[in-house]
C-alpha positions as CSV (number, residue, x, y, z in Angstrom):
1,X,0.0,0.0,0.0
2,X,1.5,3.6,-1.1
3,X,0.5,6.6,1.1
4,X,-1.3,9.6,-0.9
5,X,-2.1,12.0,2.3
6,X,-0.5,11.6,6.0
7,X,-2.6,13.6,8.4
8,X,-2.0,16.0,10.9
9,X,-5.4,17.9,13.0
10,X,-8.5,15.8,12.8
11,X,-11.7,17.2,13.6
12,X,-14.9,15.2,14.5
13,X,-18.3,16.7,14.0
14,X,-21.9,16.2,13.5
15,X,-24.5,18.2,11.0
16,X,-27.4,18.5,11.8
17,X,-29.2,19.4,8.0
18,X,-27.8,16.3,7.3
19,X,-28.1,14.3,9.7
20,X,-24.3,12.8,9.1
21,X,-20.6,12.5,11.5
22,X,-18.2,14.7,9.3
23,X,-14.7,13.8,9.8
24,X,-12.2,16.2,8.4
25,X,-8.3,15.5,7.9
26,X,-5.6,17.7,7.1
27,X,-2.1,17.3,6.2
28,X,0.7,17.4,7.7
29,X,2.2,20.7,7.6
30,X,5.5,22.4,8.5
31,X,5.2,25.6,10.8
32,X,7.8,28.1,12.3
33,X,6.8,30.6,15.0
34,X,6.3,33.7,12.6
35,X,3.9,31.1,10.8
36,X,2.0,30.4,14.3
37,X,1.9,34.1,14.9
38,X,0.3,35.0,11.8
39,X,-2.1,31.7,11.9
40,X,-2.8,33.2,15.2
41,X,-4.5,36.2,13.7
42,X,-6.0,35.7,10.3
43,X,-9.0,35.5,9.8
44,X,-10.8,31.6,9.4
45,X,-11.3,31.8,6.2
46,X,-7.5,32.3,5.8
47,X,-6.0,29.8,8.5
48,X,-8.0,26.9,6.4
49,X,-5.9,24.4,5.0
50,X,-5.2,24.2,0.9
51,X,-5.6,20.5,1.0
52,X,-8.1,18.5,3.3
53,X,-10.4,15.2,3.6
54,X,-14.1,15.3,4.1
55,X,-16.2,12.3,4.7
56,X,-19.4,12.8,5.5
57,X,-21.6,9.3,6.8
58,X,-24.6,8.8,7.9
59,X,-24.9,6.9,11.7
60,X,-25.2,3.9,10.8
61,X,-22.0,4.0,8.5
62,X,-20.3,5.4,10.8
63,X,-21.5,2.7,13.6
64,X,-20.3,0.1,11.2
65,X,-17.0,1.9,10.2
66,X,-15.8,2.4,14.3
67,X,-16.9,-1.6,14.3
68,X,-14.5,-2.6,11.6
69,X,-12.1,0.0,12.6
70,X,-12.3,-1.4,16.4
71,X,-12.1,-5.3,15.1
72,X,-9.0,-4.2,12.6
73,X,-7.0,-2.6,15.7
74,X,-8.1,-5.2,17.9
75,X,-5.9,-7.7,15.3
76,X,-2.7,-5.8,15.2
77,X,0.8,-6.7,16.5
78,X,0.9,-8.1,20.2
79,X,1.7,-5.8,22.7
80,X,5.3,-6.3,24.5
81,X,4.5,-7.3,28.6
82,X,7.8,-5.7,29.0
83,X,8.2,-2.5,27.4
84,X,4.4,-1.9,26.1
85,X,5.2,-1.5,22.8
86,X,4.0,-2.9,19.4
87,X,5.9,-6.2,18.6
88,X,7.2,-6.4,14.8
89,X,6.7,-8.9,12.5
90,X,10.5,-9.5,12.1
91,X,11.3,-9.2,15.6
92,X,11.2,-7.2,18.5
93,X,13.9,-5.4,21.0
94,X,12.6,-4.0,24.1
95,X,13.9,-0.6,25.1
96,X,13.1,-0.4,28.7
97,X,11.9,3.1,30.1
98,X,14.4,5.0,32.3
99,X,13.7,5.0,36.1
């Protein structure tokens, strides 16, 4: 599988003409501080992204979807009892938190 958009901010909402869960995703974006600054005080029309995903579902998609989405997680890699994190198909080397 080949990426075509990484994501940064998510947002999670609900509309009510429609009746639907909108989910919006935008990329990944590098910011300096002067870029913050000026985020900070445009306008929201301005501060919105070039590039972004929309999906709008209805409830019961979107029941079925967090489902799926639940059942997929739920078969990923085994959890390390020693470190906590994700074991790898090819092998795994724990890194033990500093005390």
């Amino acid at each position: 599988m080949e990426e075509q958009f990484r994501t940064g901010a998510m947002s999670l909402g609900w509309d009510p003409t429609t009746a639907q869960i909108v989910v919006e995703a935008y990329p990944i974006t590098e910011v300096d501080t002067d870029d913050i600054n000026a985020m900070l005080s445009a306008d929201d029309e301005d501060a919105e992204a070039a590039e972004m995903l929309v999906v709008r579902m209805p409830v019961g998609t979107a029941r079925a979807f967090s489902k799926r989405t639940r059942e997929v997680v739920g078969a990923g890699r085994p959890i390390c009892v020693i470190c906590g994190q994700p074991i790898d198909a090819d092998g795994h080397t724990c890194t033990l938190p500093e005390a």
